[in-house]
N, C-alpha and C positions, 0 to 999 in steps of 0.2 A: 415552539420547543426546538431543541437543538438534533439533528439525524445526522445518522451519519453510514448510510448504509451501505454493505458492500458485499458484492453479487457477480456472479460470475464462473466460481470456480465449480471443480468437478472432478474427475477422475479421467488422466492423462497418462499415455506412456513416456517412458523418458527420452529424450530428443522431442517431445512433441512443443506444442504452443497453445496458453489460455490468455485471455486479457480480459481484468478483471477492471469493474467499474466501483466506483464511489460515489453516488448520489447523497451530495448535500443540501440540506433547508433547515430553518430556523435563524439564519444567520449571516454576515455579508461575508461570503463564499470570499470574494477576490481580496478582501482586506484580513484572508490567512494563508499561511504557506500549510499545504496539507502532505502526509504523509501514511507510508506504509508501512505496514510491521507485521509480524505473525508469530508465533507461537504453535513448535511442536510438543507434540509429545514428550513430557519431563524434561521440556529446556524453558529458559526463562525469554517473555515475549523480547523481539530483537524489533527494530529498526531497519526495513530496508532500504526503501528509496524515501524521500521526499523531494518537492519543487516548492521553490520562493513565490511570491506575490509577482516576482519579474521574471519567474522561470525559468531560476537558476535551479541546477541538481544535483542532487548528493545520492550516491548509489553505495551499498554494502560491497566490500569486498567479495565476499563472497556469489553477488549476484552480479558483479559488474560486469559490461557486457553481456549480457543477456535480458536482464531487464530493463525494460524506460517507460519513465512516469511521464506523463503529461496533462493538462489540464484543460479541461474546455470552461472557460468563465461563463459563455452564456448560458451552458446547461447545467451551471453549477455541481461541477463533473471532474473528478479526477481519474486515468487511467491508468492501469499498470500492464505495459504488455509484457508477457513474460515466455522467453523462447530457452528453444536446447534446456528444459525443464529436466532436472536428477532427482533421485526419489527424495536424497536430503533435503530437496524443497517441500517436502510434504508439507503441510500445516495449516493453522486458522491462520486468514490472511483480514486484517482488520486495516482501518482506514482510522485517522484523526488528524484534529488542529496539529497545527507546531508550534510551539512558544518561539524557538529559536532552530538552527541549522548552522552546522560550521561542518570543516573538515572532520571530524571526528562524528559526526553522525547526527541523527536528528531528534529533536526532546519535545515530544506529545504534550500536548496539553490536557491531561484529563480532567481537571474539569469540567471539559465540554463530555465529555465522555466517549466511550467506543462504537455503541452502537453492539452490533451482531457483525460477526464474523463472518467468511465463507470459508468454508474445507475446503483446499486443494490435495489431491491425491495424486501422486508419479509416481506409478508402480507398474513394473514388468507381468 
């Protein structure tokens, strides 16, 4: 079956640093581009970063420069380091496939599905 777990976050203050992990199984990890998204409080789930199968990346405006995605293929592992954290990053931070990625940001494949989220918290 297809997982997609993602583990990591926690409660931060702002300017601090979490790096969050993606452990995937059920499926050939290197032959998708996997990405990040999350989902505050009454806003609709966004899009943050994603990486290509070649390790190209696409970062949200609003997180660019401060976050970077990477992926380990042997551990079938995607990272998201995530520095100078604001509280408006609060949120569930979830992992999935990518159908595609262009300049304008990256499109989940849910099909595969989400998995379980992790709460990050940046609060004074």
């Amino acid at each position: 079956d297809v997982q997609l777990q993602a583990s990591g976050g926690g409660l931060v203050q702002p300017g601090g640093s979490l790096r969050l992990s993606c452990a995937a199984s059920g499926f050939r990890f290197d032959d998708y581009a996997i990405g990040w998204f999350r989902q505050a409080p009454g806003k609709e789930r966004e899009g943050i970063s994603c990486i290509s199968i070649n390790g190209g990346t696409y970062s949200a405006d609003s997180v660019k420069g401060r976050f970077t995605i990477s992926r380990d293929n042997a551990k079938n592992t995607v990272y998201l380091q995530m520095n100078s954290l604001k509280p408006e990053d609060t949120a569930v931070y979830y992992c999935a496939t990518v159908i595609r990625m262009n300049w304008a940001g990256c499109y989940p494949n849910t099909v595969m599905g989400w998995g379980k989220g992790t709460l990050v918290t940046v609060s004074s």
